[in-house]
C-alpha positions as CSV (number, residue, x, y, z in Angstrom):
1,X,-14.6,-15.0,21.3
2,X,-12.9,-11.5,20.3
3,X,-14.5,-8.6,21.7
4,X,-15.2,-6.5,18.3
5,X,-14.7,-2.5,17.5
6,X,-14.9,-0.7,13.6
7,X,-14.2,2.6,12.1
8,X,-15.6,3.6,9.4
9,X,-15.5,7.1,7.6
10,X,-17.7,9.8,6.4
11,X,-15.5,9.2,2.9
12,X,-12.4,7.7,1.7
13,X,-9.0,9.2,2.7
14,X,-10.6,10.5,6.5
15,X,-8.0,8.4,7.8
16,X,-9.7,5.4,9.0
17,X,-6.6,3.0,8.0
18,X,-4.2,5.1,10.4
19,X,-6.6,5.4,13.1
20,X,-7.1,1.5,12.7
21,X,-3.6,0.9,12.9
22,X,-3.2,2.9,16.0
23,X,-6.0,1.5,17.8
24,X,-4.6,-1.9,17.4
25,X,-0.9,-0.6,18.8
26,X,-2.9,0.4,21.5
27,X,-4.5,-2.7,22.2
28,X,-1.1,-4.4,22.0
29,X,0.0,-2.0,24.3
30,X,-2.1,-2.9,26.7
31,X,-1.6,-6.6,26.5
32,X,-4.1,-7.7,24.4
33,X,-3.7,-10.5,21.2
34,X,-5.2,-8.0,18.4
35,X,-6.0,-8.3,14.8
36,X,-7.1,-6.4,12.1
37,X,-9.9,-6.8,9.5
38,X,-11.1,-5.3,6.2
39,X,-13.7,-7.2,4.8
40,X,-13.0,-5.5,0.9
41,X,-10.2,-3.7,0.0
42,X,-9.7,-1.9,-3.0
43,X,-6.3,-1.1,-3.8
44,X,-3.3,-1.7,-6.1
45,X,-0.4,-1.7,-3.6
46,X,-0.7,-5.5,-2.1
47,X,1.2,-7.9,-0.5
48,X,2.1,-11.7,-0.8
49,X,2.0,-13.4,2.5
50,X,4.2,-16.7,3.6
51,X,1.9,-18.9,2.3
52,X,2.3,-17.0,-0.8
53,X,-1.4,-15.3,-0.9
54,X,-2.2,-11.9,-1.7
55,X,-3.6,-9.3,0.0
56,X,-4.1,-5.3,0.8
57,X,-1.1,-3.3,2.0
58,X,-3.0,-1.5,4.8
59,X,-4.0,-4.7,6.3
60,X,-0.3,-5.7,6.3
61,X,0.4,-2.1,8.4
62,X,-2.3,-2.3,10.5
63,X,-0.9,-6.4,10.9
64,X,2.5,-4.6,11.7
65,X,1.2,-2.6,14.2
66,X,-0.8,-5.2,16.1
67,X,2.8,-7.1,16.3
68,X,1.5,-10.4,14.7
69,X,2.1,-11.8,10.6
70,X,-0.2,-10.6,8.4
71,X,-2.9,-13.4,7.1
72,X,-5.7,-12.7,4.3
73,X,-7.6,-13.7,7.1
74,X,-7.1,-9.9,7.6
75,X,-8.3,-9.1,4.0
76,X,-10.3,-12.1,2.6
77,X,-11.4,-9.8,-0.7
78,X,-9.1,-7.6,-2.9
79,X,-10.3,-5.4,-5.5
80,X,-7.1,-4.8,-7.9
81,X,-8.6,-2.0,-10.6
82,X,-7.7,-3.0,-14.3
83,X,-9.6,-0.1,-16.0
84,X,-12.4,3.4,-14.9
85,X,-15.1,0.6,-14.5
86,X,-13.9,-3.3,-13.6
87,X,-11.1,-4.8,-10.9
88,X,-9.5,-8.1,-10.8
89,X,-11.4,-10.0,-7.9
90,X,-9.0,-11.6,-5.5
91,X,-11.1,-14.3,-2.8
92,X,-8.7,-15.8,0.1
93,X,-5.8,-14.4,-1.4
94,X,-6.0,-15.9,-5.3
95,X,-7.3,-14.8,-8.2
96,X,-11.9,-15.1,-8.8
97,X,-11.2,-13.6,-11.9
98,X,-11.7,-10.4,-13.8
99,X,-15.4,-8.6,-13.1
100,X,-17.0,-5.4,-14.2
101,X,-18.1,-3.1,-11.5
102,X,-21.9,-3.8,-12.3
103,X,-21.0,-7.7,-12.4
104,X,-19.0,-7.3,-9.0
105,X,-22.1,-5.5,-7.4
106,X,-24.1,-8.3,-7.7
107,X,-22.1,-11.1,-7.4
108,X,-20.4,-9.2,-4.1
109,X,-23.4,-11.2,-1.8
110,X,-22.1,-14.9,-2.9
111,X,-18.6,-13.8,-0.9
112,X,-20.6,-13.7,2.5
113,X,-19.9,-17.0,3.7
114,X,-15.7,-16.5,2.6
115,X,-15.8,-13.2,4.6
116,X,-17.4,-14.4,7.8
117,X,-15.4,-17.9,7.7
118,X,-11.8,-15.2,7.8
119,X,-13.7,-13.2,10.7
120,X,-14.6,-16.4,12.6
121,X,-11.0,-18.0,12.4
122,X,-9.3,-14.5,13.7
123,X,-12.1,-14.0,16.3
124,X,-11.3,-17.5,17.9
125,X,-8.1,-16.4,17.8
126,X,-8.1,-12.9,19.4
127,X,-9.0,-10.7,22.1
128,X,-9.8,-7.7,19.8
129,X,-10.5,-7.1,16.1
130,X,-10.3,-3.8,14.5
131,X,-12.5,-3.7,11.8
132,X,-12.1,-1.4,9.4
133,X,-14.9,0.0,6.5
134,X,-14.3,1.4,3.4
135,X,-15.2,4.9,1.5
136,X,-18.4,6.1,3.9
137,X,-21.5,4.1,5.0
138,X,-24.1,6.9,3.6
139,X,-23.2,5.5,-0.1
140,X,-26.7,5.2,-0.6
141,X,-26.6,3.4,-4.1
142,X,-24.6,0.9,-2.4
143,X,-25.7,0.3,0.8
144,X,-28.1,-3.0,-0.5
145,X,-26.6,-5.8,0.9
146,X,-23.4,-4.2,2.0
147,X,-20.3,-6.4,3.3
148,X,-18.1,-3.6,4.3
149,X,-19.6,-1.2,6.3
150,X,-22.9,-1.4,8.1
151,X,-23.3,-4.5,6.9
152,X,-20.1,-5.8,8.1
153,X,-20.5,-4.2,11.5
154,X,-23.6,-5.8,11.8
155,X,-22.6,-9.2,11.0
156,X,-19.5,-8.8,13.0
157,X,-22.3,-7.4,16.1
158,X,-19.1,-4.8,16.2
159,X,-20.2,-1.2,17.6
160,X,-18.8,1.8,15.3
161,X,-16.4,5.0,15.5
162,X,-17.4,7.3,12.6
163,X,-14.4,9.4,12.1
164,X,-14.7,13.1,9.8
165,X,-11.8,14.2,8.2
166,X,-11.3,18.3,9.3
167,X,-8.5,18.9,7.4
168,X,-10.4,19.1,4.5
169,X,-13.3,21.1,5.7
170,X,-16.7,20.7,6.5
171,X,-16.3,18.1,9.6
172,X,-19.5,19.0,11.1
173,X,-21.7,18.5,7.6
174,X,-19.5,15.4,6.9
175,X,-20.3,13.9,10.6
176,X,-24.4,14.9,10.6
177,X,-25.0,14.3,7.2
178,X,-23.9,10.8,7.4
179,X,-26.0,9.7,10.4
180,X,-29.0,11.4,9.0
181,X,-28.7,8.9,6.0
182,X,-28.2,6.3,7.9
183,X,-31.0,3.6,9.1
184,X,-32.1,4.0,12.9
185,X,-30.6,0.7,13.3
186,X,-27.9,1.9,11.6
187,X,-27.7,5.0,13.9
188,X,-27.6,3.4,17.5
189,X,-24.8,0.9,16.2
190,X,-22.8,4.5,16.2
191,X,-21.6,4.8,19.4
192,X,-18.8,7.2,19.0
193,X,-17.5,10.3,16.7
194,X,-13.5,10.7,16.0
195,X,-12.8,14.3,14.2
196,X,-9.8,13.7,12.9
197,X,-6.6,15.5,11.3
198,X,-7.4,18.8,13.4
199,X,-4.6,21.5,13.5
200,X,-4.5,24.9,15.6
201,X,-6.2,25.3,18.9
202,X,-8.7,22.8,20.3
203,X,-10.6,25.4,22.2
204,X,-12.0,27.4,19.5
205,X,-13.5,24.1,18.5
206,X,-14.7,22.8,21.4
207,X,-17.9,24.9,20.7
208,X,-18.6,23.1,17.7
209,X,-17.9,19.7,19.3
210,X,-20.5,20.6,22.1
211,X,-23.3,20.9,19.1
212,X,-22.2,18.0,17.1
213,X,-22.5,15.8,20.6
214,X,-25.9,17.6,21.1
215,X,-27.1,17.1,17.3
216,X,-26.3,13.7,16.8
217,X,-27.1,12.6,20.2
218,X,-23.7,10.6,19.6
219,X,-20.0,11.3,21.9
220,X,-17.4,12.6,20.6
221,X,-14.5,10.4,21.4
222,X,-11.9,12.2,20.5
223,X,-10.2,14.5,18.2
224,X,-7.1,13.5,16.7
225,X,-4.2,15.8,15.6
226,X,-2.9,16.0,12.1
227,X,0.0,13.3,12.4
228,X,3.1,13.4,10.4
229,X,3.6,9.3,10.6
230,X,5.7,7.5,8.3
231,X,3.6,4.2,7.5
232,X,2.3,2.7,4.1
233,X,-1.0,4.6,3.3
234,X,-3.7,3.6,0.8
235,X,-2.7,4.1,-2.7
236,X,-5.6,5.9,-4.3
237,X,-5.0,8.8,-2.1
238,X,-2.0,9.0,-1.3
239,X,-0.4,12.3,-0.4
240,X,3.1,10.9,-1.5
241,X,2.3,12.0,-4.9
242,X,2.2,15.8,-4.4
243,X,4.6,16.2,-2.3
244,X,6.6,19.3,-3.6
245,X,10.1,18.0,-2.7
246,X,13.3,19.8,-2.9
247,X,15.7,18.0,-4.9
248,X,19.2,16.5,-2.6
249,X,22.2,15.6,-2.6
250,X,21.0,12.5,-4.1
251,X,17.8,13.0,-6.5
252,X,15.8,9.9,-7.2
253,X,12.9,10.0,-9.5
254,X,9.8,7.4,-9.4
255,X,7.7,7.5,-12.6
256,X,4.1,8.4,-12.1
257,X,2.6,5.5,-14.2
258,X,-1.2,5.8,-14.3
259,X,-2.0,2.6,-12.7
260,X,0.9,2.4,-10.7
261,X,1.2,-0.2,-8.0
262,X,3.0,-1.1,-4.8
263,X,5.5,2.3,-4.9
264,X,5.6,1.3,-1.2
265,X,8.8,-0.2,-2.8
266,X,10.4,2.8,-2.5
267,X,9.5,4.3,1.1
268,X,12.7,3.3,2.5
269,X,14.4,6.5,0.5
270,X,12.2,8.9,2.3
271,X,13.7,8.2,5.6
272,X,17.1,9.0,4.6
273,X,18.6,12.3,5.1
274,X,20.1,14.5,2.3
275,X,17.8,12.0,-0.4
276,X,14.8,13.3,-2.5
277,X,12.2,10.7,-3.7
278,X,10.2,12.4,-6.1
279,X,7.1,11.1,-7.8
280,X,6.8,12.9,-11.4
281,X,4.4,12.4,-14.3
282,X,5.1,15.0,-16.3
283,X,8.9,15.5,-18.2
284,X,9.0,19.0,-16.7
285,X,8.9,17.1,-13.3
286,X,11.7,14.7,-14.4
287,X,15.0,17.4,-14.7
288,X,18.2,15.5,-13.7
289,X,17.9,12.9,-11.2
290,X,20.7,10.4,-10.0
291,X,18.5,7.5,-10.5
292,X,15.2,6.9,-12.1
293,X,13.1,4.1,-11.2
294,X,10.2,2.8,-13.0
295,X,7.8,1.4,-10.5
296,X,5.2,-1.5,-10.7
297,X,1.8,-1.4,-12.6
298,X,-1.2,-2.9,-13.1
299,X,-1.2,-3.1,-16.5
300,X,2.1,-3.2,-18.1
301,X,1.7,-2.5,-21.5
302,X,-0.9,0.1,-21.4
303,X,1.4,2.2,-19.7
304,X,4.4,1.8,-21.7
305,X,2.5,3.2,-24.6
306,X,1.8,6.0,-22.3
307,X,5.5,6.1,-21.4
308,X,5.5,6.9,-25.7
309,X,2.6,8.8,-25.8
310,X,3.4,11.6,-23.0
311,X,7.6,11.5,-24.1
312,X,8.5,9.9,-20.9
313,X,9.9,6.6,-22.8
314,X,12.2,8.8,-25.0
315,X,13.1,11.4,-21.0
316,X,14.1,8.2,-20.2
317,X,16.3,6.6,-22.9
318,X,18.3,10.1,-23.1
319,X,18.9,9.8,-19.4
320,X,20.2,5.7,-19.9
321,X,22.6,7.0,-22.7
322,X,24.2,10.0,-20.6
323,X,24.8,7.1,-17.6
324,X,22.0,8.2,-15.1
325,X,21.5,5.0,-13.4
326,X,17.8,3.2,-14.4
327,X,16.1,0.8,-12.2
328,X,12.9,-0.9,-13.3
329,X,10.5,-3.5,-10.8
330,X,8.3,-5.5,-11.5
331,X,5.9,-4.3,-14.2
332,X,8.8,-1.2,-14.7
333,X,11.5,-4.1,-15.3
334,X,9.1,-5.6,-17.9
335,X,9.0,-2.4,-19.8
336,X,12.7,-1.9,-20.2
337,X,13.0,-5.0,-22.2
338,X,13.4,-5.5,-25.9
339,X,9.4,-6.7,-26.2
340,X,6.2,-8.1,-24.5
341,X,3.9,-10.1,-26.0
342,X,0.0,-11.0,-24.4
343,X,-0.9,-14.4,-26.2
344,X,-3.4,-15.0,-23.6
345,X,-5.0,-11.4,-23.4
346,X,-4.2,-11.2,-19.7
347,X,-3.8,-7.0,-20.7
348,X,-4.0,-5.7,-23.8
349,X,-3.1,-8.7,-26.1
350,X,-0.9,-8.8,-29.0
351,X,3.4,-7.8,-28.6
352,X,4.6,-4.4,-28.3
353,X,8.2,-3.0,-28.3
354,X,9.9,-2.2,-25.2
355,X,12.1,0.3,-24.1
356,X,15.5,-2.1,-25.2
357,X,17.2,-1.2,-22.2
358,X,17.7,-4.8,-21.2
359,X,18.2,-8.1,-23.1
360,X,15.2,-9.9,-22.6
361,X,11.8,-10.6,-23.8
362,X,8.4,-10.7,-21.7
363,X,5.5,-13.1,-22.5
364,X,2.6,-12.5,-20.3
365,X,0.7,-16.1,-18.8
366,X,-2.4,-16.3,-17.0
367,X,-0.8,-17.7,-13.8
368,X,-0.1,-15.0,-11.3
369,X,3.2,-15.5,-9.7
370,X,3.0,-15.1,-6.3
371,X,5.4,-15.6,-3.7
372,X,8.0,-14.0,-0.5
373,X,11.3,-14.3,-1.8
374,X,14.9,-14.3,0.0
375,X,18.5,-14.1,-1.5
376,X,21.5,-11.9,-2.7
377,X,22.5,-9.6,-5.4
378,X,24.5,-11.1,-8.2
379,X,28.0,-9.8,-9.0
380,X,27.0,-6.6,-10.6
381,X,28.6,-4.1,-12.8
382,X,28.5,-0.6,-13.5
383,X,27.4,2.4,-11.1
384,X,25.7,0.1,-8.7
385,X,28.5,-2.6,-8.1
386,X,28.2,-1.9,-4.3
387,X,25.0,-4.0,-4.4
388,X,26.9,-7.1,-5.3
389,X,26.4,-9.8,-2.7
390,X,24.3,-7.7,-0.3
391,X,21.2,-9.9,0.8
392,X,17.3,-9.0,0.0
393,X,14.0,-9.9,1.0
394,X,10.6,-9.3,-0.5
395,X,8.3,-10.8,-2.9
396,X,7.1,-11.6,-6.2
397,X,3.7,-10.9,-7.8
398,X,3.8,-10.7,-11.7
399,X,1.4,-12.3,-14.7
400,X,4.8,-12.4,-16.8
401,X,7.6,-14.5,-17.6
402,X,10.7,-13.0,-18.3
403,X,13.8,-14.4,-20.4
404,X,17.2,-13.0,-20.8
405,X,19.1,-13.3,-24.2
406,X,22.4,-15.4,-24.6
407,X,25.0,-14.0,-22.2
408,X,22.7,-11.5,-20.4
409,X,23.7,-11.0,-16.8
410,X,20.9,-11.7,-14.2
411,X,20.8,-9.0,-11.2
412,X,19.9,-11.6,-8.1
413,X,20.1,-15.0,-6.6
414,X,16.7,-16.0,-4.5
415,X,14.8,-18.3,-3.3
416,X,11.2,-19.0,-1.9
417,X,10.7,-18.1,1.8
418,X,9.1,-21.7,2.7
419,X,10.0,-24.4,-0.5
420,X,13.1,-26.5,-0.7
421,X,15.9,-23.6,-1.0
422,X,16.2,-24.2,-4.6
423,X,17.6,-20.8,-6.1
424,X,16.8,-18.8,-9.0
425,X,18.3,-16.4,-11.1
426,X,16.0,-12.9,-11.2
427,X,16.3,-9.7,-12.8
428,X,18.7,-8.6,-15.1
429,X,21.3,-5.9,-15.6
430,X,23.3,-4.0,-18.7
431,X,25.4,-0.7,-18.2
432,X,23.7,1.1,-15.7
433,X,20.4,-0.2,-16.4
434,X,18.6,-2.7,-13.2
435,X,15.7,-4.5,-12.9
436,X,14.4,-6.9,-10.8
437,X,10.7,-8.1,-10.0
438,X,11.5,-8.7,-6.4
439,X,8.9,-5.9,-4.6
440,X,10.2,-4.9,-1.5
441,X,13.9,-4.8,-3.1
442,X,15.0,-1.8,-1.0
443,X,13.6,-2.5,2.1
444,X,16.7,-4.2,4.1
445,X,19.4,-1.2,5.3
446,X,22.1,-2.6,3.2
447,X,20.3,-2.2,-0.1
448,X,19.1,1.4,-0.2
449,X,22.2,2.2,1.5
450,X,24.8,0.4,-1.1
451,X,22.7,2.4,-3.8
452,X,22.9,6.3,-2.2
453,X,26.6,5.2,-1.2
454,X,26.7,4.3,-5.4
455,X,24.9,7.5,-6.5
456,X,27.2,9.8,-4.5
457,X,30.6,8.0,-5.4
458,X,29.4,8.4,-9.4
459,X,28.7,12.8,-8.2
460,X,31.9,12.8,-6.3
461,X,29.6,13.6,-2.9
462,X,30.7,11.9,0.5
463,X,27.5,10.1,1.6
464,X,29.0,9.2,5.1
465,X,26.4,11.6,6.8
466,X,23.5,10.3,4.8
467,X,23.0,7.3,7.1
468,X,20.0,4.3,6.2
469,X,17.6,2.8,8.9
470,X,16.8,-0.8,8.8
471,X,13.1,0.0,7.4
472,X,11.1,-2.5,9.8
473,X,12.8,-1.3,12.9
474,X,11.7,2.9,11.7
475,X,8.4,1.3,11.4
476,X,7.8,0.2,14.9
477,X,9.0,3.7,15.9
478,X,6.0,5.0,14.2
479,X,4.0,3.1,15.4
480,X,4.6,3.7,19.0
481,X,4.3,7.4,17.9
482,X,1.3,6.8,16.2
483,X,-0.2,5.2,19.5
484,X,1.5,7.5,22.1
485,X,-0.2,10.5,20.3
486,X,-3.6,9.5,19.5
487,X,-3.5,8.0,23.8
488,X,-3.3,11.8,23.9
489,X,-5.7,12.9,22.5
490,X,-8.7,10.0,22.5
491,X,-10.7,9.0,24.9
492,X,-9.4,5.4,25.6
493,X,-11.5,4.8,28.6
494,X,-14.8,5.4,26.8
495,X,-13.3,3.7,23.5
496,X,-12.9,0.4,26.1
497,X,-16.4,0.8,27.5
498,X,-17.7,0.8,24.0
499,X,-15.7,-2.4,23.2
500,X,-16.6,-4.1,26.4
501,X,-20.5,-3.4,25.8
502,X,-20.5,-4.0,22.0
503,X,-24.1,-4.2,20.3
């Protein structure tokens, strides 16, 4: 049986996913088999496991950093928001169906069993689970017959690290005010506090540590610095998006869509010297990039129209006929097709125009594809026919079928990561415009490489000093960062007393 620890936050974004993470490279550190668990996620960057499953990116990280696969043992409930009020419902890694918040709420109780049969399986199979909560346990409106934060912890018997968030101010309210609204039960299952994101000197706040020990009657574990680590982070606050980026030598735009989904495509980018990756949403964001991608979404055709609506669609069609190279994935590939039609109302229903960049057509069915993909590009032409031959990984997970017109040009060769090695033509290409529905698409060295080496050769710039990193190696460096700092600066001794006595 696995010894059990959670965090939880006083709200969403105090960096409970992070600290999670780093707590399990810890544990691996120190020898230990470690997984991590999140009861209910709610997020629109996800992931398709071996088996061909889905699940919540952050799980996948914190998997990463605990050195074993990831498993929707990890995340047996994914909340996938399709509109302000409702989210598809994703059980063990397939689709329950569509549900509106209210419905969710009290339907959420049936799921017990499904969550504590994924916890069971991982706990006989582990010396320590992280668990992880979501948004803050004092949610009073939602705390009935909760499955993700006190209510996980106490089904899990798994004693708590409440973590505040300084950076934005307020730590001390944030810290007291959620234990006062907690149960008393509630309270003594709190056995440590974690002020986290702190920058400046720690003994001007030692003070104010010393009365939040004395007011809560609960340690303080720790107070972790404001860490710079380049990992996948939640998507629904994100910092990515407002970063205020110079642009470099190579200038590569992501669209903004509203319900835009797994931009962890295009992380990769970031860690490459003398290339800006630039999230815009408005055109005066867009100026002149090299290449403009058009990233995944949730709903497809909902934000095309708001490609129309906001002059984005007709930023980007100016930018195809001047040559600036266009790369669409996934939902984005959809939308640069000649139209996509919703027989089955699995979005909006009825067919809208696409951008006729590409020659194909998109028809959207009610079976989710889902599944890790491996392969090569095609032969490809125009600015980016470096790419040709170099190998990919990733994985698929799309509602629509795509089909290419007579004599269109597909962009890759894959196949599925466990099946027969049967191949299959994916994507397509037409001047310099790209799409594919592989996610992940950049991820391998080679790729994002071959396309900065492209970019430059088109702007006449010698890209031999902008080097790429094989992705999954940079990773692992951050995560030994990630756990060498916060060694530094929590209290590991009492955070393995706290584990070792549990509840």
């Amino acid at each position: 049986m696995a010894k059990a620890i959670m965090v939880q936050g006083t709200m969403s974004n105090a960096g409970k996913s992070l600290l999670t993470a780093g707590l399990c490279r810890i544990f691996k550190q120190d020898g230990y088999r470690v997984a991590p668990f999140k009861s209910q996620n709610m997020a629109l960057n996800s992931f398709i496991t071996e088996e061909g499953l889905e699940m919540g990116r952050a799980q996948v990280m914190q998997a990463e950093a605990a050195g074993i696969k990831p498993s929707v043992l990890m995340n047996p409930i994914l909340l996938k928001p399709t509109n302000a009020t409702g989210s598809q419902v994703i059980v063990n890694g397939e689709v329950l169906g569509n549900m509106s918040a209210r419905e969710y709420f009290a339907y959420k109780h049936k799921l017990v069993p499904e969550i504590m049969e994924a916890y069971s399986r991982l706990d006989r199979e582990n010396d320590i689970i992280v668990i992880e909560g979501a948004g803050s346990p004092a949610e009073i409106n939602l705390k009935e017959e909760d499955i993700v934060n006190m209510g996980m912890a106490r089904m899990a018997k798994a004693p708590v690290l409440l973590v505040g968030d300084i950076d934005r101010g307020g730590v001390f309210a944030q810290l007291i005010g959620t234990v006062s609204l907690l149960e008393e039960e509630e309270c003594q299952m709190v056995k440590g506090l974690i002020i986290n994101k702190f920058r400046g000197d720690k003994t001007i706040l030692d003070p104010g540590v010393s009365m939040l020990e004395e007011k809560s009657g609960i340690p303080v574990v720790g107070v972790a610095p404001y860490l710079s680590i380049e990992v996948e982070d939640e998507d629904s606050l994100t910092e990515r998006f407002d970063k205020k980026q110079e642009v470099g030598q190579i200038d590569i735009a992501v669209i903004r869509l509203p319900r835009i989904s797994n931009f962890t495509d295009f992380n990769p980018f970031e860690s490459m010297e003398g290339v800006s990756l630039r999230y815009v949403s408005h055109l005066s964001e867009l100026k002149n990039p090299d290449m403009i991608i058009l990233p995944g979404t949730k709903n497809t055709m909902e934000d095309l129209l708001w490609m129309r609506q906001s002059g984005m669609e007709s930023a980007v069609l100016k930018a195809a006929a001047a040559g600036t190279v266009i790369f669409g994935v996934c939902g984005g590939y959809q939308m640069l097709g000649e139209t996509l039609s919703d027989p089955m109302h699995v979005e909006a229903g009825g067919t809208i125009k696409g951008m006729g960049l590409l020659p194909m057509d998109t028809v959207f069915e009610e079976e989710k594809t889902r599944t890790r993909v491996k392969g090569a590009f095609h032969k490809v032409s125009g600015v980016l026919e470096g790419l040709s031959g170099v190998e990919l990984e990733g994985y698929e997970i799309h509602m629509g079928i795509s089909r290419l017109k007579k004599d269109a040009l597909a962009l890759t060769d894959i196949e599925d990561f466990v099946g027969d090695g049967q191949k299959k033509a994916d994507g397509a290409q037409y001047n310099n415009v790209y799409g594919t529905y592989v996610h992940g698409v950049f991820d391998k060295e080679a790729v994002a490489k071959a396309v900065v080496t492209a970019l430059g050769k088109r702007k006449g710039i010698d890209t031999e000093q902008i080097t790429g990193v094989d992705f999954q190696e940079f990773k692992e460096t951050q995560y030994d960062i990630l756990a060498s700092e916060l060694r530094k600066h929590l209290d590991m001794k009492k955070i393995y007393e706290i584990l070792e006595q549990g509840l």
